[in-house]
DSSP file (Angstrom, degrees, kcal/mol; ACC not computed):
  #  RESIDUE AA STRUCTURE BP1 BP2  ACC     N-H-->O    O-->H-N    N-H-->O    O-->H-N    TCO  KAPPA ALPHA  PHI   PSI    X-CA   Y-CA   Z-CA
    1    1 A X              0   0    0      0, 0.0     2,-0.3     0, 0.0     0, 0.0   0.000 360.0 360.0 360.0 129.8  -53.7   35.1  -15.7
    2    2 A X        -     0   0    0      1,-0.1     2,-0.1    51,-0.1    53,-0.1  -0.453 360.0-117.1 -55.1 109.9  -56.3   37.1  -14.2
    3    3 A X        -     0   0    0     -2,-0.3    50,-1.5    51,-0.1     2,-0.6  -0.349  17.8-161.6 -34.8 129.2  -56.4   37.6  -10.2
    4    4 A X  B     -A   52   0A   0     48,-0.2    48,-0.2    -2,-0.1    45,-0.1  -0.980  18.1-146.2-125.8 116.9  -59.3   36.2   -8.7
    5    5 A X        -     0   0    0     46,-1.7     2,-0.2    -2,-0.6    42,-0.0  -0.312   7.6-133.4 -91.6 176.6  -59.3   38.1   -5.1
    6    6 A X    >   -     0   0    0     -2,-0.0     3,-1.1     4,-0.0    42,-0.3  -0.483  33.8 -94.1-109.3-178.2  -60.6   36.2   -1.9
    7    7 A X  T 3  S+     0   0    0     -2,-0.2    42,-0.1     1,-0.2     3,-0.0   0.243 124.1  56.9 -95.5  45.3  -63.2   38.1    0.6
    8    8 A X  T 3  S+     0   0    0     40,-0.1     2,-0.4     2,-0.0    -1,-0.2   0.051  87.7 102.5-154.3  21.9  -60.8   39.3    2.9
    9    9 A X    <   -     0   0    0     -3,-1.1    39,-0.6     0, 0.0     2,-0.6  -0.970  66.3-142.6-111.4 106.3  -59.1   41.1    0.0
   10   10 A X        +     0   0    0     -2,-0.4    37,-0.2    37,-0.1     2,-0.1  -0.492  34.0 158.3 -71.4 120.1  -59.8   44.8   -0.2
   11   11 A X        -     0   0    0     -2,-0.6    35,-0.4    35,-0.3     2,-0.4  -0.513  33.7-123.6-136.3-146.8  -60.2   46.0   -3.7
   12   12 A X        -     0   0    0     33,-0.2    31,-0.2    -2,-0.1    33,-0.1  -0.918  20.1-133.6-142.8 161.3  -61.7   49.1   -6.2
   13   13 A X  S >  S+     0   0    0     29,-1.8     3,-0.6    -2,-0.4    30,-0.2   0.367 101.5  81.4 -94.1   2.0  -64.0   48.7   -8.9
   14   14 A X  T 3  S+     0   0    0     28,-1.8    -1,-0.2     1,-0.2    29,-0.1   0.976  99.2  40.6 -54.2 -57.6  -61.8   50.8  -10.7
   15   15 A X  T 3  S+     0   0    0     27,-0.3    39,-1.3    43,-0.1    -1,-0.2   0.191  89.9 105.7 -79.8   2.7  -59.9   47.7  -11.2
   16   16 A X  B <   -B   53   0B   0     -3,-0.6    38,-0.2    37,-0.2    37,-0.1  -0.518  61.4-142.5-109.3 156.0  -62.4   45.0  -11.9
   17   17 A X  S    S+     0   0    0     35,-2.3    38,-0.1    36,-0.4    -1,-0.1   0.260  94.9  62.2 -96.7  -1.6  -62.9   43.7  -15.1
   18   18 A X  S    S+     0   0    0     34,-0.1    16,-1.5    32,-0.1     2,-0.8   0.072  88.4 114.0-122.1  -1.0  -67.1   43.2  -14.9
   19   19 A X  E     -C   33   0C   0     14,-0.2     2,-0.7    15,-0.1    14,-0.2  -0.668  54.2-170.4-110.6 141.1  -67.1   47.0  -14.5
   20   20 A X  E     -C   32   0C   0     12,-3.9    12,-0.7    -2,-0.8     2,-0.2  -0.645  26.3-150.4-102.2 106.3  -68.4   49.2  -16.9
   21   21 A X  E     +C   31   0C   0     -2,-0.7    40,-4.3    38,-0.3     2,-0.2  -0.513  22.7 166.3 -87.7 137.2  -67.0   52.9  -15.4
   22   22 A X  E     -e   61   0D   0      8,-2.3     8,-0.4    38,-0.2    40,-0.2  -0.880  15.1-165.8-137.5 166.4  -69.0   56.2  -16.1
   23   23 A X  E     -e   62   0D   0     38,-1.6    40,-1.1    -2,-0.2     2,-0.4  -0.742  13.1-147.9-173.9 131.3  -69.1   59.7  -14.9
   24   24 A X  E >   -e   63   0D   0      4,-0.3     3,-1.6    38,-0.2    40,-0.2  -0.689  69.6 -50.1 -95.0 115.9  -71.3   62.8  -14.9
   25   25 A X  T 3  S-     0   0    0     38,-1.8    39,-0.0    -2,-0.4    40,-0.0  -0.034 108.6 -28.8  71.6-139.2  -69.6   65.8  -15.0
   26   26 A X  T 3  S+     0   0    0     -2,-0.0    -1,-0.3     3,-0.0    -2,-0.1   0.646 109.5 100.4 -90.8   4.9  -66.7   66.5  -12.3
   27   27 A X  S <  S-     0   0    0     -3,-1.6     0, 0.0     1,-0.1     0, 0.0   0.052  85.1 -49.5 -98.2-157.5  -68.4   64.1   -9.5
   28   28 A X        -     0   0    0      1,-0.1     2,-0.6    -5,-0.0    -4,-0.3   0.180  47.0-110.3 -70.1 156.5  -67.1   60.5   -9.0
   29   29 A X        -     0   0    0     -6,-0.1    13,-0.8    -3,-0.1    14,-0.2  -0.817  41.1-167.2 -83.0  83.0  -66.4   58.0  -11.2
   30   30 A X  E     - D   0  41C   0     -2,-0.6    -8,-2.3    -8,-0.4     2,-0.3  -0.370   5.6-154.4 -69.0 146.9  -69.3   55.0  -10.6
   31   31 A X  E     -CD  21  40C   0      9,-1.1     9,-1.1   -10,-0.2     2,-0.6  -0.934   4.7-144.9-123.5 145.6  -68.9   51.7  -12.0
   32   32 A X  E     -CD  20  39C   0    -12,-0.7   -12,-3.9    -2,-0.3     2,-0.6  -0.950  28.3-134.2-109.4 111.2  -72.3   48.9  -12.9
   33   33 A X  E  >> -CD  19  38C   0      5,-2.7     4,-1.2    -2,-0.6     5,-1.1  -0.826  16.3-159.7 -80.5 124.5  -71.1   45.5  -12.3
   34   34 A X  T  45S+     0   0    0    -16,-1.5    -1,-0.1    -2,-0.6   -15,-0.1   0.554  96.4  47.1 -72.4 -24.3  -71.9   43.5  -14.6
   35   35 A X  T  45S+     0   0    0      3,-0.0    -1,-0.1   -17,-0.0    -2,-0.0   0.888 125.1  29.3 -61.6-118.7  -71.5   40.6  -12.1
   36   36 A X  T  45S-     0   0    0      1,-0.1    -2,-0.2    -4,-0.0     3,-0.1   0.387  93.6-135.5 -21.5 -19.1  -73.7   42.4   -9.1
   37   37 A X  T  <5 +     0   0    0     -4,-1.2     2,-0.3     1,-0.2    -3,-0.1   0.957  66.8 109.0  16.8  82.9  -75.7   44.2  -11.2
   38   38 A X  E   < -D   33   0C   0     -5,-1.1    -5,-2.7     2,-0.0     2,-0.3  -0.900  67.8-115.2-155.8 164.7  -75.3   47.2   -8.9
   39   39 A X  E     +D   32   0C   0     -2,-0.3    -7,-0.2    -7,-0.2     2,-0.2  -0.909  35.6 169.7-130.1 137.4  -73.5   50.7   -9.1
   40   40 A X  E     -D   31   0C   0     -9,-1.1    -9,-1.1    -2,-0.3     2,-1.1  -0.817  44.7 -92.7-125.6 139.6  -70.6   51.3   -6.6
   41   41 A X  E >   -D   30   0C   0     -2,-0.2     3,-2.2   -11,-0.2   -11,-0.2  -0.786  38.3-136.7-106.5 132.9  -68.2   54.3   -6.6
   42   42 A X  T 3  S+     0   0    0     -2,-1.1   -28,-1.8   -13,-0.8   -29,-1.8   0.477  91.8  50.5 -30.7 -47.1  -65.5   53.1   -8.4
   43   43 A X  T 3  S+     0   0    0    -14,-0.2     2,-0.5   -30,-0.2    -1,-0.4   0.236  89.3 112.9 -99.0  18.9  -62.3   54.3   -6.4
   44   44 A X    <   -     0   0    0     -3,-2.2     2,-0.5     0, 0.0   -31,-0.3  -0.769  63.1-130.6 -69.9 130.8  -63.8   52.8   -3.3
   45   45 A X        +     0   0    0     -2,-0.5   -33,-0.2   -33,-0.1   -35,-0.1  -0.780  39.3 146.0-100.3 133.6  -62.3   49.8   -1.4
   46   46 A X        -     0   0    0     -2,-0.5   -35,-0.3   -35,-0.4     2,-0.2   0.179  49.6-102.5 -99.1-136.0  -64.1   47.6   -0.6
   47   47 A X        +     0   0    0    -37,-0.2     2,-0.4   -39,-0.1   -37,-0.1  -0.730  44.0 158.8-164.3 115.0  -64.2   43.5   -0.1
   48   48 A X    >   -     0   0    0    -39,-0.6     3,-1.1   -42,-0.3   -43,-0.2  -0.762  41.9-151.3-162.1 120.1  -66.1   41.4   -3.1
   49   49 A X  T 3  S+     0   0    0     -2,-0.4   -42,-0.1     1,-0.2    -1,-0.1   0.636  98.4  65.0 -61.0  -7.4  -65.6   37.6   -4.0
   50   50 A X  T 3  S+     0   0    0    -46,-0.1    -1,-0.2     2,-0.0   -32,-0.1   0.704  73.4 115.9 -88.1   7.8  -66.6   39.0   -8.0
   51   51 A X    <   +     0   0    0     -3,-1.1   -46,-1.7   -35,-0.1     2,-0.4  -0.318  35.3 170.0 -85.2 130.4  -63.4   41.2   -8.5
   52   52 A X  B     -A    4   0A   0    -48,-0.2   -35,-2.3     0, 0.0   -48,-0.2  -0.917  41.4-103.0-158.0 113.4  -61.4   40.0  -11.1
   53   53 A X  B     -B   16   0B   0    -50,-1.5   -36,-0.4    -2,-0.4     2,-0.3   0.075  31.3-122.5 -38.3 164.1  -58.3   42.4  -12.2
   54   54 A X        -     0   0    0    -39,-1.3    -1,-0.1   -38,-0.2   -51,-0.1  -0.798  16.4-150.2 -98.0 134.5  -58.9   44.3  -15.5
   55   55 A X  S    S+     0   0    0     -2,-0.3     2,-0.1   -38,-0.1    -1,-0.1   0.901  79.4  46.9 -82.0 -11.8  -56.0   43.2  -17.9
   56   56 A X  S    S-     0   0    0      1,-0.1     2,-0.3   -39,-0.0    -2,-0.2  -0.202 106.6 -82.5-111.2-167.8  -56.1   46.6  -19.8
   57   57 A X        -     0   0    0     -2,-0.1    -1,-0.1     1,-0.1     2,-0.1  -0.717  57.4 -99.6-106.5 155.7  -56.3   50.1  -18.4
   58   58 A X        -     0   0    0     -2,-0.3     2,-0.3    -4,-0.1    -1,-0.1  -0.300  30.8-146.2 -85.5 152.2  -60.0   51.2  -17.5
   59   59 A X        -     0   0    0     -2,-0.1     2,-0.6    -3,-0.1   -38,-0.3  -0.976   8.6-151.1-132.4 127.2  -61.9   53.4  -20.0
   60   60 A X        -     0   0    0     -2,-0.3     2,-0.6   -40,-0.1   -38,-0.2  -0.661   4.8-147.3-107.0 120.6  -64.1   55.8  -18.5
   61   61 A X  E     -e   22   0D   0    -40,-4.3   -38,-1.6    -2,-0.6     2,-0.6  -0.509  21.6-159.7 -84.7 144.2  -67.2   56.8  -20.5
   62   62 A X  E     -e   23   0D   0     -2,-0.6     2,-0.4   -40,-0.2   -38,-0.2  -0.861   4.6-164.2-108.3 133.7  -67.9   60.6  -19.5
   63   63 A X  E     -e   24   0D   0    -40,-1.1   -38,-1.8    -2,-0.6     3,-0.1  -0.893  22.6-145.8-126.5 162.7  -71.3   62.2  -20.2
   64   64 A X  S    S+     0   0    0     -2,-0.4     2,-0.3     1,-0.2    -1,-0.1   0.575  76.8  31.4-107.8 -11.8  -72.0   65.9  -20.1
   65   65 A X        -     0   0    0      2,-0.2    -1,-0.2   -40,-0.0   -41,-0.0  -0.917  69.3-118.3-159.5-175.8  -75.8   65.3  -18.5
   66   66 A X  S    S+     0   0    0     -2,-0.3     2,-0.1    -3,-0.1   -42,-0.0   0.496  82.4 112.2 -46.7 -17.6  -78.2   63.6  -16.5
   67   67 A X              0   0    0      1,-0.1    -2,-0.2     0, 0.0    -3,-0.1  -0.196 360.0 360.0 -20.6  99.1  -80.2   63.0  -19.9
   68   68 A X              0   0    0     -2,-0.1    -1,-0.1     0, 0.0    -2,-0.1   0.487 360.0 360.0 -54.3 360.0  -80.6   59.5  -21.3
């Protein structure tokens, strides 16, 4: 069963399950919540009532530039 955190819960979007994780180059890993519709970086903690663990391990798409 998926964790469902409270707001007094610090967590990463690394770990959330409504985020879809990318990253340009060396810089950060950013996640779009799918939830929030927003971008965060990823390995930041924060405190958000949508965070709901990922049951698998995160897969991070990498792009090589800024270039749609």
């Amino acid at each position: 069963m998926a964790l469902k955190q409270t707001e007094q819960t610090f967590v990463q979007c690394l770990n959330c399950k409504w985020a879809e994780l990318m990253q340009w180059f060396e810089n950060p890993v950013v996640a779009h919540c799918h939830k929030r519709k927003d971008r965060q970086v990823a390995a930041t903690r924060r405190l958000c009532k949508e965070y709901t663990e990922r049951g698998t391990e995160p897969v991070i798409t990498h792009y090589d530039s800024y270039e749609d």
